[in-house]
N, CA, C and O of each residue as an XYZ file, in Angstrom:
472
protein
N      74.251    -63.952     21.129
C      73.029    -64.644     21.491
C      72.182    -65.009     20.278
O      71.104    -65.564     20.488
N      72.625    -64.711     18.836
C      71.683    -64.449     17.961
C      72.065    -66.663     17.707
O      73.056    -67.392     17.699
N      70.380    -66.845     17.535
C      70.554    -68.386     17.053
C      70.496    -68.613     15.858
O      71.064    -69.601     15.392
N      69.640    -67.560     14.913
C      69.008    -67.420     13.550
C      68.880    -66.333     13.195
O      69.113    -65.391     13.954
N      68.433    -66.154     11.810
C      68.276    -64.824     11.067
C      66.501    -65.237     10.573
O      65.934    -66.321     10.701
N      65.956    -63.945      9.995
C      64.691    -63.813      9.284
C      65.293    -62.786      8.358
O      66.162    -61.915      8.398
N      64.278    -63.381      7.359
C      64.698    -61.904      6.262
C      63.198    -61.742      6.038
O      62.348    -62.623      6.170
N      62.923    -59.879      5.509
C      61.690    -59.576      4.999
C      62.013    -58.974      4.126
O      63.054    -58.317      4.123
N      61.240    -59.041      3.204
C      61.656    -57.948      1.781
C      60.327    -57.578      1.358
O      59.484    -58.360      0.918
N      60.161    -56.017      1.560
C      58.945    -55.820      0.829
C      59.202    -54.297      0.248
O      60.086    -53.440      0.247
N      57.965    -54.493     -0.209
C      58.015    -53.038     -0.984
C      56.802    -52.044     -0.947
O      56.013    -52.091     -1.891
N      56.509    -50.804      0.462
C      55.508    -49.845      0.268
C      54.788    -49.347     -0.455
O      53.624    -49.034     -0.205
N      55.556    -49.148     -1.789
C      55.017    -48.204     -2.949
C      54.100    -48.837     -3.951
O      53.538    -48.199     -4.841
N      53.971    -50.217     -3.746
C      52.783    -51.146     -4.494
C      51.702    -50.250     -4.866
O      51.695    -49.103     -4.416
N      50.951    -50.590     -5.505
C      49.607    -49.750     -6.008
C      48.452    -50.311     -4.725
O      47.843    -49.476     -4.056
N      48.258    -51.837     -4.502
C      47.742    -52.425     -4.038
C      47.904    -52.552     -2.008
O      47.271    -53.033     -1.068
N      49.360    -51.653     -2.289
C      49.470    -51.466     -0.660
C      51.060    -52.395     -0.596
O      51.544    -52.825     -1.643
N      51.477    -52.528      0.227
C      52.666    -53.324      0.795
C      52.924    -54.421      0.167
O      52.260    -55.361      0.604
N      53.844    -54.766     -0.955
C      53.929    -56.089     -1.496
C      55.117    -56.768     -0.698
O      56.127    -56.070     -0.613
N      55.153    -57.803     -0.202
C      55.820    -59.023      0.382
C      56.647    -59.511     -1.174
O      56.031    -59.859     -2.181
N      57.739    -59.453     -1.090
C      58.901    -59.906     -1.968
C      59.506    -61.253     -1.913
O      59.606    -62.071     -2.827
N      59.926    -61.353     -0.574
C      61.270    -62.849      0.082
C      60.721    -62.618      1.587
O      60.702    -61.658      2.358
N      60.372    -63.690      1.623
C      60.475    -64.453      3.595
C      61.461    -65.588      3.421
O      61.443    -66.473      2.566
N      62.382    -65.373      4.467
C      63.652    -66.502      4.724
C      63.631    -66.586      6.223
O      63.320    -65.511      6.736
N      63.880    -67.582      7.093
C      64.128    -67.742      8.249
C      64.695    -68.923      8.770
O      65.106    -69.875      8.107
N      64.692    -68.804     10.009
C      65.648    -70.724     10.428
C      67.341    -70.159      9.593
O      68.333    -70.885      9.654
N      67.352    -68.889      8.927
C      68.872    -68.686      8.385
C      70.151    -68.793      9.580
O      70.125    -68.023     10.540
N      70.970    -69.547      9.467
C      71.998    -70.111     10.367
C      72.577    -68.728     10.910
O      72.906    -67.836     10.129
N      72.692    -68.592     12.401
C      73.351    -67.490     12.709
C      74.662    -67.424     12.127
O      74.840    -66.225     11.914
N      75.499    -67.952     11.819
C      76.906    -68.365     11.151
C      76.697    -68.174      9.793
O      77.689    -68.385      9.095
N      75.688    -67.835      9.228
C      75.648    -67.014      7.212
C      76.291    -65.731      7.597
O      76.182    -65.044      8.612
N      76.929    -65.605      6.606
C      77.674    -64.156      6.441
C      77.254    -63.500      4.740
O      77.598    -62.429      4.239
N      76.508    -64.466      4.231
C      75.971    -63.945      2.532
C      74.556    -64.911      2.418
O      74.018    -65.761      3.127
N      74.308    -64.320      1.213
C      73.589    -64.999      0.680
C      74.169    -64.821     -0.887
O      74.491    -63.717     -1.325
N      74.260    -66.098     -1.694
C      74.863    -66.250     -2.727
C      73.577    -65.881     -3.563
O      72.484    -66.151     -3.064
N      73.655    -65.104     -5.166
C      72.890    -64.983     -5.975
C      72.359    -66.145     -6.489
O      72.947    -67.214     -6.655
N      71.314    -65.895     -6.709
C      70.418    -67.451     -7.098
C      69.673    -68.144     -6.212
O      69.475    -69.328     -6.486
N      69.319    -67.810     -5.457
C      69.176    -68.482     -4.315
C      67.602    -69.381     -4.543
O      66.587    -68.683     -4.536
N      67.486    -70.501     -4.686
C      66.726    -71.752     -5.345
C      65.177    -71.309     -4.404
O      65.137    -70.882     -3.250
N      63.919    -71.597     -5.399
C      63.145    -71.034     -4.968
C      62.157    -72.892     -4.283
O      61.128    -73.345     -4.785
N      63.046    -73.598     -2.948
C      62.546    -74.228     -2.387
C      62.266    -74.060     -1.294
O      62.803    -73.194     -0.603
N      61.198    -74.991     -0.811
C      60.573    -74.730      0.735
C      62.030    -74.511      1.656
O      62.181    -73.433      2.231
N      63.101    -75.598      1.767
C      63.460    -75.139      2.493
C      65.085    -75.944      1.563
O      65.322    -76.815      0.726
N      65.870    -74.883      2.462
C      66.799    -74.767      1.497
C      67.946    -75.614      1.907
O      67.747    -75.938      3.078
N      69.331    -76.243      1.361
C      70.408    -77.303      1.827
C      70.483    -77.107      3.590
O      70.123    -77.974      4.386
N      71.092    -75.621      3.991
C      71.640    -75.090      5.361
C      70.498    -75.182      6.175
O      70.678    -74.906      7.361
N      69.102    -75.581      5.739
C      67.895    -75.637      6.832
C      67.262    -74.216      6.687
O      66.057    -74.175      6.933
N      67.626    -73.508      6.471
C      66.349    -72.085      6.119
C      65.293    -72.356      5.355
O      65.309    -72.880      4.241
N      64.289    -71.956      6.030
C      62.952    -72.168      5.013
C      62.593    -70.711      4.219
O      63.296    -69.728      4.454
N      61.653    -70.642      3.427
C      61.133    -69.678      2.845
C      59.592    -69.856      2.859
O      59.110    -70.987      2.805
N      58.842    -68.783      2.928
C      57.635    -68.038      2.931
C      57.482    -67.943      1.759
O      58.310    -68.188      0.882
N      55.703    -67.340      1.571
C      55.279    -67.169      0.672
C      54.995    -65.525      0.482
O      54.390    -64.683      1.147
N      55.614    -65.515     -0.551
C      55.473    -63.993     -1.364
C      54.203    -63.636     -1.574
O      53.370    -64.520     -1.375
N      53.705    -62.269     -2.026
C      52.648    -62.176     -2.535
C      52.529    -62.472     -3.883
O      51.334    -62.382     -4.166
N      52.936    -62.664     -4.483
C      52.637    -63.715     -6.003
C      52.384    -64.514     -5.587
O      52.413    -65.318     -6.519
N      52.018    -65.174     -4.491
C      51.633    -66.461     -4.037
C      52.895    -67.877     -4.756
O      52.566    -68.932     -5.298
N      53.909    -67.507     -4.562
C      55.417    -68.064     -4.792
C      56.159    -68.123     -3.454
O      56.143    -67.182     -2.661
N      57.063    -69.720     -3.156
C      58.102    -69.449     -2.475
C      59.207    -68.761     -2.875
O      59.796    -68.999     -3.930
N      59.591    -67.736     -1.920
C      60.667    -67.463     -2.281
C      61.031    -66.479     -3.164
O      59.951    -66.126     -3.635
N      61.889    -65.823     -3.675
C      61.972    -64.209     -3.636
C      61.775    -63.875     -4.917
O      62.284    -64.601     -5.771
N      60.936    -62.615     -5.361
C      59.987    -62.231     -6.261
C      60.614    -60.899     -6.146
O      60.332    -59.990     -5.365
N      61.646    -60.956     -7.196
C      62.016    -59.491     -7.863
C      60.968    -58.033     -8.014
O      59.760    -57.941     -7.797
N      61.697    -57.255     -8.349
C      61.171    -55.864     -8.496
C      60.422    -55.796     -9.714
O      61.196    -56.149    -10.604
N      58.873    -55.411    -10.383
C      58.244    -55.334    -11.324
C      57.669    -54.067    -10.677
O      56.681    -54.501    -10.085
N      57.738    -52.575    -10.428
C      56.786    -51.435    -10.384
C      56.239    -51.231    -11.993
O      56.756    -51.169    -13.108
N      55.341    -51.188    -11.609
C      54.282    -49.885    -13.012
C      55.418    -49.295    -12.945
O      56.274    -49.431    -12.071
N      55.449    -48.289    -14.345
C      56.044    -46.922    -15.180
C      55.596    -46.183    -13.944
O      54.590    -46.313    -13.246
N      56.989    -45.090    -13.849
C      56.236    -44.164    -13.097
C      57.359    -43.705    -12.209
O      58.532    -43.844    -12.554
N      56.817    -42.866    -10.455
C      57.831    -43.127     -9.361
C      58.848    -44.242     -9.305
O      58.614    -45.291     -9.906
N      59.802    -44.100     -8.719
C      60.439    -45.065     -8.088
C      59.846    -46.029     -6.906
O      58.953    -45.562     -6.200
N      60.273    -47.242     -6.689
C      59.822    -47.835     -5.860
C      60.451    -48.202     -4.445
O      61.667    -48.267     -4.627
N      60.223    -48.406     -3.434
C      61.733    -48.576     -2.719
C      61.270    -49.558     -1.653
O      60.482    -49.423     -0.717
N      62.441    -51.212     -2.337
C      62.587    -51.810     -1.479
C      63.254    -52.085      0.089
O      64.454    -52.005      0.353
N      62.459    -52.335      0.785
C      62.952    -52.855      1.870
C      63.734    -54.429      2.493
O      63.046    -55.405      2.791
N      64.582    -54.418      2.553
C      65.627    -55.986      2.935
C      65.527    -55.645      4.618
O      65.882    -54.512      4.943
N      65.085    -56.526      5.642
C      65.028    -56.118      7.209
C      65.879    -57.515      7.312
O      65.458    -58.307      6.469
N      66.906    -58.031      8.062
C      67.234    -58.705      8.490
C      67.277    -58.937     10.330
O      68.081    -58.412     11.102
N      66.282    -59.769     10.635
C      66.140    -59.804     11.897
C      66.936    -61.223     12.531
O      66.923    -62.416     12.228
N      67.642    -60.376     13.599
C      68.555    -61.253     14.738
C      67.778    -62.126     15.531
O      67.684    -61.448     16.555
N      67.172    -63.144     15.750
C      66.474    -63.670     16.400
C      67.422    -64.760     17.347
O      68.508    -65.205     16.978
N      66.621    -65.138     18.897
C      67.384    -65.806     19.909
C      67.342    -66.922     20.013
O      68.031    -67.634     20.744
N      66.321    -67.288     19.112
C      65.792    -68.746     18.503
C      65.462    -69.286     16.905
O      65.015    -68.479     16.089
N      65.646    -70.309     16.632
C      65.068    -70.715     15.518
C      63.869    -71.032     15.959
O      63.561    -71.400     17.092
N      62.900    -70.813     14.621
C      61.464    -70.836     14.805
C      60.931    -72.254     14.675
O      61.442    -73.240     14.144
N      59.926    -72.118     15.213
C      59.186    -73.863     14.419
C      57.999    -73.402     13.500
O      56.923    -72.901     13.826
N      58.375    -73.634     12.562
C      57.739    -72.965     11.567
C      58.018    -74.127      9.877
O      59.046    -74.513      9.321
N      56.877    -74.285      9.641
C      57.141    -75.459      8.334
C      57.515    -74.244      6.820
O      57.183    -73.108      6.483
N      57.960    -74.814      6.549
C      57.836    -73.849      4.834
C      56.719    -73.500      4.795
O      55.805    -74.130      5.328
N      56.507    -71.908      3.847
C      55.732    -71.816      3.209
C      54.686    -71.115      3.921
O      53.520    -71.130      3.527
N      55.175    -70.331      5.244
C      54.288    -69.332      6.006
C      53.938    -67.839      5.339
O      54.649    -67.196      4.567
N      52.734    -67.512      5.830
C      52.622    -65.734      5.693
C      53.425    -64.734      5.773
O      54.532    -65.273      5.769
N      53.572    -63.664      5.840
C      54.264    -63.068      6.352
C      53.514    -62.634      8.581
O      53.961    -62.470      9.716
N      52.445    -62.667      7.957
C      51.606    -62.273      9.615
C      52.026    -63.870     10.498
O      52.232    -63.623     11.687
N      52.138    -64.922     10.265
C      52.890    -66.131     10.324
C      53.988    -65.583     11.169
O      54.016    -65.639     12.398
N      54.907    -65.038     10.381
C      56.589    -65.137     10.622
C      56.532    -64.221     11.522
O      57.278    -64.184     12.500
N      55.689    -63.448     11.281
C      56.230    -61.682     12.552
C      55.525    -62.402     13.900
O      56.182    -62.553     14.930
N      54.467    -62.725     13.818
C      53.659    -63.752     15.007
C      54.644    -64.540     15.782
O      54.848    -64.250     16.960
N      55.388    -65.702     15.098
C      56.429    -66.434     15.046
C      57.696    -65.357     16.096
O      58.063    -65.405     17.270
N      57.975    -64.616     15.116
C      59.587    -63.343     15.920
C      59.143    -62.941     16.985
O      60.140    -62.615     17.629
N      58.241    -62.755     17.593
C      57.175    -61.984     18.610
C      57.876    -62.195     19.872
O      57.410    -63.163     20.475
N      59.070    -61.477     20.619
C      59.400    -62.327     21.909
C      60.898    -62.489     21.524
O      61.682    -62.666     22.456
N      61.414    -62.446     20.175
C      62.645    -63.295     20.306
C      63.678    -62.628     18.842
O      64.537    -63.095     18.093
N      63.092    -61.514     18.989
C      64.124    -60.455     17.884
C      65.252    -59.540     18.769
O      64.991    -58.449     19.277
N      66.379    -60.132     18.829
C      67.132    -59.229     19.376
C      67.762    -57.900     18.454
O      68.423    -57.222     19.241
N      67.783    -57.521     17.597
C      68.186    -56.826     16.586
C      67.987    -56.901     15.398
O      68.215    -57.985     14.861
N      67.345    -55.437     14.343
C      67.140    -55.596     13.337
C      67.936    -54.620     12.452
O      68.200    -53.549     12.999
N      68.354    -54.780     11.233
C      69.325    -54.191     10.332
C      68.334    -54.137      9.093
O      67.665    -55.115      8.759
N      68.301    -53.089      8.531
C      67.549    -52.689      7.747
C      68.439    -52.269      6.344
O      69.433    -51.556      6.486
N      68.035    -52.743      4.985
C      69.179    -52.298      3.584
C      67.907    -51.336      2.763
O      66.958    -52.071      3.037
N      67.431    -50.451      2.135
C      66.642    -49.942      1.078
C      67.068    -49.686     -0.183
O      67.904    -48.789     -0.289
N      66.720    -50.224     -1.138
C      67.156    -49.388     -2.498
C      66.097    -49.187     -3.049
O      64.961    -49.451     -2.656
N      66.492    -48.635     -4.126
C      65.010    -48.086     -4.847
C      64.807    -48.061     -6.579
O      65.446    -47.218     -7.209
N      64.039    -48.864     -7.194
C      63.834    -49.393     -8.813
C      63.056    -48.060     -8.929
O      62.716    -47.156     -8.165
N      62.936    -48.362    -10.246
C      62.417    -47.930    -11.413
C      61.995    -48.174    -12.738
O      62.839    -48.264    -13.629
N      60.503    -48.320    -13.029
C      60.626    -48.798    -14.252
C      60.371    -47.158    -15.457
O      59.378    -46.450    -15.294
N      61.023    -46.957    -16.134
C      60.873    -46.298    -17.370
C      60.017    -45.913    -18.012
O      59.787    -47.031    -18.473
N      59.385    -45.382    -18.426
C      58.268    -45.039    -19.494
C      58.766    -44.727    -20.751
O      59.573    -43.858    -21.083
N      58.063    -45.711    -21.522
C      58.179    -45.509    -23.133
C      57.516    -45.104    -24.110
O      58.008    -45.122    -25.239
């Protein structure tokens, strides 16, 4: 039943509270990857759009923690029963608003950075 995918990527351990990383959605139920590199446009060849990060950037904003703890990202990939109508370049409160009704399953990946002290 799944029509589309959403992706969320964030990260708890921010200083500032919850940082928003990558919003992707409209992703073709028929992706089985996502290739490295992935071009930081509104919306991409296959029709997936992208959100806005908290760097106030489309599109996905790597790991930078302060020295210190580890940090640990979150990747949620949500099964949705519909593609959204949704233009490039939404919130994240946008996209979850948007899924509200029409997430059939979510799969969750975590890893966890570190930056070093020197």
């Amino acid at each position: 039943e799944t029509r589309s995918f959403a992706l969320i990527c964030d990260d708890p351990d921010a200083p500032s509270g919850t940082w928003v990383h990558w919003l992707l959605y409209n992703l073709s139920a028929e992706a089985a990857e996502l290739g490295a590199g992935v071009p930081r446009l509104p919306e991409l060849p296959a029709g997936a759009r992208q959100g806005i990060n908290d760097t106030g950037d489309l599109g996905y904003g790597g790991p930078c923690p302060p020295a210190g703890k580890p940090h640990r990202y979150f990747f949620r990939l949500h099964a949705l029963d519909a593609s959204l109508n949704l233009p490039p370049g939404v919130s994240r409160a946008e996209l979850e608003q948007a899924m509200v009704g029409h997430v059939l399953a979510v799969g969750t990946l975590m890893g966890t950075y570190e930056r070093r002290r020197r």
